[in-house]
C-alpha positions, 0 to 999 in steps of 0.5 A: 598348345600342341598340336596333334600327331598324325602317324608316319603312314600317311606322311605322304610327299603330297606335292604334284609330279610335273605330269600333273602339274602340267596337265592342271596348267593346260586344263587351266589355259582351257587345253584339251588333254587327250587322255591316253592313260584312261582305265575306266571302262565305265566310259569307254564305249562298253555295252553293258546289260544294265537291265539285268544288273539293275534288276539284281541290285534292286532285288527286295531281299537286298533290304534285309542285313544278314551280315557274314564275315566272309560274304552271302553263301550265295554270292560266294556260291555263284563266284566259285561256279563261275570261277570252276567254268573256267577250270579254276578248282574254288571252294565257296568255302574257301572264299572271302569276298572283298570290298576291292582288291586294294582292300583284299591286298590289305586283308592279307598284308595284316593276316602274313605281316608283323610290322616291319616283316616283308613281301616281295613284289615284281618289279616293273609292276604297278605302284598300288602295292607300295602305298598299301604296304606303307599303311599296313607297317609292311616292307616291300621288296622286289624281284625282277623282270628283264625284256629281251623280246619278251619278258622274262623273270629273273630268278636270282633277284627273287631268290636274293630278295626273299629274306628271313623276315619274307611272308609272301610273295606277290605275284601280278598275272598278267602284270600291269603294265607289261602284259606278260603272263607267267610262264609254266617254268616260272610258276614252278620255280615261284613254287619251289621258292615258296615252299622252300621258304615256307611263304605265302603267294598272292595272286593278282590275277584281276587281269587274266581273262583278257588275254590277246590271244583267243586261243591262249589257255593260261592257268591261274597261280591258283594251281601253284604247287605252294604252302597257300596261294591267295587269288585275288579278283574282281568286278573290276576288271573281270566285268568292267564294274569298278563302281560296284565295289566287289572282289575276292580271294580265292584260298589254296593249298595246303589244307591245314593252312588254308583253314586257318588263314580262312578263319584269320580273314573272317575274323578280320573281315567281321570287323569290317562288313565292307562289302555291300548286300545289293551287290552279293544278291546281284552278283549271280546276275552280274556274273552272267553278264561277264562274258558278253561286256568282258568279251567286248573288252578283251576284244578292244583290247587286243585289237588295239595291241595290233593296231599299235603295232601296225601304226608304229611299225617303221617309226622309231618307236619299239611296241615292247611283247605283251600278252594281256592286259589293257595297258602296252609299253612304248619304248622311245628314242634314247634323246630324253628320260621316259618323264622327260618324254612324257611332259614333252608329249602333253606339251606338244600333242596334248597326249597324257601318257604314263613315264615308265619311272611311274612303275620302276621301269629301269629302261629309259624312254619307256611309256604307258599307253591304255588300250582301251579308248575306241578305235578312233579316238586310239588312232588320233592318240597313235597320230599324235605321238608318232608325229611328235617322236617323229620330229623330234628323232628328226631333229636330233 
């Protein structure tokens, strides 16, 4: 009797990292772990206007379907108001709500992509891509950052990876985990590429409006002079409301090829119809509550990033530049690898951290670190590692 096949997409290596099987092992013993990894703001401390989120997602028109492919006219209305009062030119017609941006990247990966053919991404960047790429038949390549100071595009790899068999570029602004905005220059140069090639650029941009600065005015890659530009966003982050399952991408460009990628994503989308009614009633409510809870975050965030800094400063251990985001890179002594450091800080301070590998960081002894736990419970994170990589520097 056979057995039946599952496809190559989901022979995953489904054994557990030694970071994982290590943080089981000290769970099991009945160890506290302190997790310094966290990305939920949802239990984090945040203040959110529940009465009024609450009230839209109870609204009584929420029990009528009326389902269209590319989201309620009225919720893809309050995203491109919302998204025009922060000097983002968006057309409500040109917008495509999704149930995620894990769902959005999927969308477009199928709409640029035959099987087989590639997008580029930036490297170090975060491994969501890869597990996406792998389930829609898509190849990934990479492009390269390099640290001097501050991070810097390295416009040689990109131009060496893009191949004849290149649909897109894939762009994270900010990127996670390294916090660092694309410069002017550099979107221009991704640009020309793009045009060049005749290439798609996607844009996750789910991070952009939590910038250290106060001050700071970054541009979104909506604006990139390039064939079609695909921002993507969300509730996620941009409202701190992972559970409500909502994001977006935002469609620009040339206009005869942004219609028809519009009219490709509604078709794909009408046989999905994943996003959920309740949250596109509730989301101009939702929407008026972003700038209070995302305000809070941002300012846990940043406030954290110098906290970092000040706690660290005259240690052994390098605070890499950072502009936005939640997360900052920690540079260690040279003495052991980035998993090496990792495991030896869970075992020895009960502090999780991220190895760098974990994001195709090439630099040795690097390690992610969260910026949004309270400024107390950060603080006992920061105490702990520093006494640790202390000792250790010490003892070498």
């Amino acid at each position: 009797m056979h057995e039946p096949q599952f496809s190559f997409r989901t022979a995953w290596e489904l054994r557990e990292n030694a970071l994982t099987r290590l943080a089981r092992s000290l769970r099991e013993e009945g160890k506290e772990i302190h997790d310094w990894t966290i990305a939920n703001p949802t239990v984090c401390g945040f203040s959110y206007d529940r009465q009024r989120i609450a009230k839209g997602l109870g609204d009584p028109s929420s029990f009528v379907y009326e389902p269209e492919p590319a989201g309620l006219a009225s919720a893809r209305h309050a995203v491109a108001q919302f998204l025009r009062s922060r000097r983002t030119n968006a057309d409500p017609e040109r917008l495509l709500l999704t149930a995620s941006s894990s769902e959005a990247y999927s969308y477009l990966f199928r709409l640029l992509c035959n099987s087989g053919e590639n997008v580029v991404v930036p490297k170090p960047g975060y491994p969501l891509c890869d597990d996406l790429a792998r389930l829609n038949d898509v190849t990934l390549r990479t492009y390269r950052f390099h640290y001097a100071g501050s991070w810097h595009l390295d416009e040689g790899s990109l131009r060496e990876a893009v191949t004849s068999s290149t649909r897109a570029i894939v762009v994270i602004h900010p990127n996670n985990p390294t916090g660092n905005y694309l410069a002017p220059d550099e979107q221009r140069m991704i640009a020309q590429i793009a045009r060049e090639h005749g290439l798609a650029i996607i844009a996750d941009e789910v991070f952009l409006t939590f910038p250290f600065e106060p001050s700071s005015t970054v541009s979104s890659c909506a604006r990139m002079d390039a064939p079609i530009v695909f921002a993507l966003n969300g509730l996620s982050k941009l409202a701190g409301l992972p559970q409500l399952k909502l994001g977006w991408i935002s469609v620009h460009g040339d206009d005869a090829v942004a219609a028809q990628a519009m009219q490709r994503l509604e078709m794909m989308a009408d046989t999905f119809l994943s996003v959920n009614t309740p949250v596109q009633v509730a989301l101009p409510d939702i929407l008026a509550c972003v700038d209070v809870v995302g305000e809070s975050i941002r300012l846990r965030v940043a406030g954290n990033y110098v906290r970092l800094q000040q706690y660290m400063e005259g240690s052994t251990i390098t605070v890499l530049h950072a502009e936005a985001g939640w997360n900052a890179i920690l540079r260690l002594p040279q003495v052991m690898t980035d998993e090496d450091w990792a495991l030896h800080l869970l075992k020895h301070s009960g502090v999780l951290v991220y190895p760098g590998h974990f994001f195709d960081m090439e630099m040795e002894g690097c390690i992610s670190v969260s910026l949004l736990p309270a400024e107390g419970l950060f603080e006992q994170y920061c105490g702990k590692v520093r006494a640790v990589v202390e000792e250790v520097a010490g003892a070498g």
